[in-house]
NUZA-755524 format. One record per residue (C-alpha): z, x, y; residue in three letters. Coordinates in pm, whole numbers, plus 50000, padded with zeros to 5 digits. Example, Ala and Ser with C-alpha at 12.3 -4.5 7.8 and 13.67 -1.06 7.14 Angstrom:
REM NUZA-755524
507805123049550ALA507145136749894SER
//
This chain:
REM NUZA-755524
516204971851738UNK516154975751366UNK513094985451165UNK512254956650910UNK509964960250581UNK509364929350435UNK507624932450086UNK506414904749908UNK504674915149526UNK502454886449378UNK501184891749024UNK497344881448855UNK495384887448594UNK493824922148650UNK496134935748952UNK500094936549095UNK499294924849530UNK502114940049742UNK501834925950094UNK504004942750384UNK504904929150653UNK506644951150954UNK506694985151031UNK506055009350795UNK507645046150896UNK510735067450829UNK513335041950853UNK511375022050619UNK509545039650391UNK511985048850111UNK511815010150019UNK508105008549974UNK508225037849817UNK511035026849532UNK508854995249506UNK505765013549436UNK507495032449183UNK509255006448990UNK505704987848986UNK504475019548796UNK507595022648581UNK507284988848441UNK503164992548393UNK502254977248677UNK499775009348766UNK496644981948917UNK498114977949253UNK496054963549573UNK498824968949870UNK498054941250152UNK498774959350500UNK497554930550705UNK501294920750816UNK501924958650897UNK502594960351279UNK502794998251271UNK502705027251018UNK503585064751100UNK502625092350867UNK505735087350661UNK504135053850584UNK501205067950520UNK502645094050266UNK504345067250095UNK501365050450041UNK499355083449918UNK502405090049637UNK502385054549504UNK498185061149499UNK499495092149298UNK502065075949092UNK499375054648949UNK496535072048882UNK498645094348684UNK499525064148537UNK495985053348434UNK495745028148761UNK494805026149086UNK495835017849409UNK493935001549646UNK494574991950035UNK493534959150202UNK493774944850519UNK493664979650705UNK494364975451123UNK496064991151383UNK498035022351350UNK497795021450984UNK493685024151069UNK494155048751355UNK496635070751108UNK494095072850807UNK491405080851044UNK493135109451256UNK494455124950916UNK490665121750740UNK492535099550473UNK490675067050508UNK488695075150228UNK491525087549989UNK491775050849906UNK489455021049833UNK489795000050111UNK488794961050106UNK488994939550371UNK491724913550243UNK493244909049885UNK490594887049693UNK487664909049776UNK489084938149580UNK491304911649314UNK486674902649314UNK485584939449223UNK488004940348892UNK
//
């Protein structure tokens, strides 16, 4: 069985949403990862990554997700998570990470608190 990332990146006003869908690990990662940075690149540093789809997320997932936070707050942005479950959930709380990152419950509450 093949991994599969799907990423989906809607634009508004204030923020750039990236929703994933799959699994989020090794296999995977690098693509999130040039996603994220290409987002920054082009100025997009106001990112709110939707993890609701994510079936499961390893801690190469999880460092992808802690550069792109990196990536743009050196920007001048932010990155927040939404939509936090499962393994992704289990991951931040085993590592003491969960509150490295604002965390809303699903995309319009934080697209809300802009």
């Amino acid at each position: 069985m093949t991994a599969q990332l799907d990423i989906t990146i809607n634009d508004h006003p204030a923020v750039t949403v990236v929703a994933v869908a799959g699994e989020l690990d090794i296999a995977t990662g690098g693509q999130l990862r040039g996603t994220l940075r290409q987002l920054v690149s082009e100025g997009r540093v106001r990112l709110v990554v939707d993890t609701s789809g994510l079936r499961f997320c390893d801690s190469t997932g999880l460092e992808v997700l802690l550069d792109g936070l990196d990536d743009s707050v050196r920007a001048g942005g932010t990155l927040h998570l939404t939509g936090v479950h499962g393994t992704l959930g289990v991951v931040l709380d085993a590592t003491r990470l969960r509150d490295a990152f604002r965390i809303e419950d699903a995309p319009i509450e934080s697209l809300a608190r802009r």
